[in-house]
C-alpha positions in Angstrom: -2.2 17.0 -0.7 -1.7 12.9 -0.8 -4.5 11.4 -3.1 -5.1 7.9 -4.0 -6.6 6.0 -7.2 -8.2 3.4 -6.3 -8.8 0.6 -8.2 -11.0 -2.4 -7.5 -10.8 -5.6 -10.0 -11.3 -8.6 -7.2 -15.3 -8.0 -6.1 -14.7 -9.4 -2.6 -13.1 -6.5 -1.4 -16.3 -4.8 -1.4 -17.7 -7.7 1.4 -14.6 -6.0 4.0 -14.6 -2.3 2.9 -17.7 -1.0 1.6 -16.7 1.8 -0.1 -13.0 1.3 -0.4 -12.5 4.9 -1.8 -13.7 7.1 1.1 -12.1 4.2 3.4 -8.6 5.3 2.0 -9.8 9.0 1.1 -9.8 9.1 5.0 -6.6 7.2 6.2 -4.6 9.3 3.6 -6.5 11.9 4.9 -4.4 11.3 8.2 -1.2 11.0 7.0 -0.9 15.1 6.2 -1.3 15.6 10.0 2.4 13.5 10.4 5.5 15.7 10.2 7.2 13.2 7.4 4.0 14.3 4.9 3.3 17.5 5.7 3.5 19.8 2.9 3.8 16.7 0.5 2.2 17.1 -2.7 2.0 13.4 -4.4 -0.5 11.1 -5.8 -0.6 6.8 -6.5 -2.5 4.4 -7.9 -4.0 1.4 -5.4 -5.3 -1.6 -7.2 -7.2 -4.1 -4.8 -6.9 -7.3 -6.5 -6.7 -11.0 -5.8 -4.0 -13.9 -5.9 -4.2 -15.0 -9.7 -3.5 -11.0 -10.5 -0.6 -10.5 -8.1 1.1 -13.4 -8.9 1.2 -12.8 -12.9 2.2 -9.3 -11.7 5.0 -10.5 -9.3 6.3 -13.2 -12.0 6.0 -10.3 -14.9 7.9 -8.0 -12.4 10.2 -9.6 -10.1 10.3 -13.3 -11.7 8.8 -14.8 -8.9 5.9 -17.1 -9.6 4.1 -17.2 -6.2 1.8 -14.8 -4.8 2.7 -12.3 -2.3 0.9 -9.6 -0.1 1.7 -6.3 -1.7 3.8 -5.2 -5.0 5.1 -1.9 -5.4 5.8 -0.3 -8.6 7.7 3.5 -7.5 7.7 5.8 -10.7 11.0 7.8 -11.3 9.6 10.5 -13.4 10.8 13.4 -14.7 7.0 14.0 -16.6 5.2 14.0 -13.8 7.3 13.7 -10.2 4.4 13.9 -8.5 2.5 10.5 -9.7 5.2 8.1 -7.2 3.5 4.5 -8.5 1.2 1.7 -8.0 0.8 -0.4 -4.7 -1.0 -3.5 -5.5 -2.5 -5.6 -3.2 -4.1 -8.9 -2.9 -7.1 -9.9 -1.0 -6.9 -13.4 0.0 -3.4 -13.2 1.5 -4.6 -10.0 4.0 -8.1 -11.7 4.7 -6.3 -15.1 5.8 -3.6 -12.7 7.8 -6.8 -10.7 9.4 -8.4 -14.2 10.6 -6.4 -13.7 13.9 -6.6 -9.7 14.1 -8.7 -7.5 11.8 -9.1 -7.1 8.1 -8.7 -3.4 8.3 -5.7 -3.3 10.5 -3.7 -5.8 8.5 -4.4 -4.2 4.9 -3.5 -0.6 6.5 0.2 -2.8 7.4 0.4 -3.3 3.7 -1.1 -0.3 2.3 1.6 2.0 4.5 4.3 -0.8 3.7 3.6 -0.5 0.1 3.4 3.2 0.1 6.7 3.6 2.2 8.1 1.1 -0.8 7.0 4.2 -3.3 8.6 6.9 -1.4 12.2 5.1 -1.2 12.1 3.2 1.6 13.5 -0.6 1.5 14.5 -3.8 3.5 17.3 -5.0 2.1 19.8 -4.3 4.9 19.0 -4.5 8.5 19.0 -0.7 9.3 17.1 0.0 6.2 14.5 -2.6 7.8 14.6 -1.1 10.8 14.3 2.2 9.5 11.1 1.2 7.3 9.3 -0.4 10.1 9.6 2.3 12.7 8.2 4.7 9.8 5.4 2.0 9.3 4.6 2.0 13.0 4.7 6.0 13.5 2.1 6.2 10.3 -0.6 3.4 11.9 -0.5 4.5 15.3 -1.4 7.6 13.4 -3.9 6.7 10.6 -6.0 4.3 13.2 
């Protein structure tokens, strides 16, 4: 079973998604009807939060001072392999993305992005992009 903690610290989320945690509870609910999750036993946290968070987060982290849409922070763990990390997000970059599509549709791109970040994947090299996004696009036809 996949399970998500999710964590709200930026109120505003709450004006897109309503309830947040059954929002998720039933995309992730989804993903154990693709082959690539079946029989996956894993848990992460999810923290919805804003621009001022993500940025200290991505110049703590990466050394970048400058916002950005989703940070993922995979856990190697030999304690507990199936916790695989943290996927944070931040509202005001997804909500200016959704002005020309639909909030939900453009934070399930980051969400599964994020999450794809937790189980391995990257975009470093072209056929690791290609790769990642093909995944990305199997999993929202899927979850929507």
């Amino acid at each position: 079973m996949i399970k998500a903690d999710i964590v709200i610290d930026f109120p505003k989320w709450k004006t897109k998604i309503k309830n947040p945690n059954l929002y998720f509870k039933r995309k992730i609910k989804k993903l154990s009807f693709i082959n690539f999750f079946n029989k996956k036993n894993f848990h992460f946290t999810l923290l919805l939060t804003n621009k001022k968070v993500i940025k200290k987060l991505n110049k703590k982290f990466r050394k970048k001072n400058k916002e950005t849409d989703v940070l993922s922070f995979p856990l190697k763990s030999h304690i507990n392999k199936n916790y695989k990390g943290d996927i944070a997000i931040c509202y005001e970059i997804i909500n200016t993305r959704s002005k020309n599509t639909n909030f939900s549709i453009e934070l399930d791109k980051i969400w599964v992005h994020g999450l794809l970040h937790l189980l391995g994947y990257n975009h470093i090299k072209l056929k690791d992009y290609k790769l990642m996004l093909k995944r990305e696009q199997d999993i929202l036809k899927r979850i929507n």
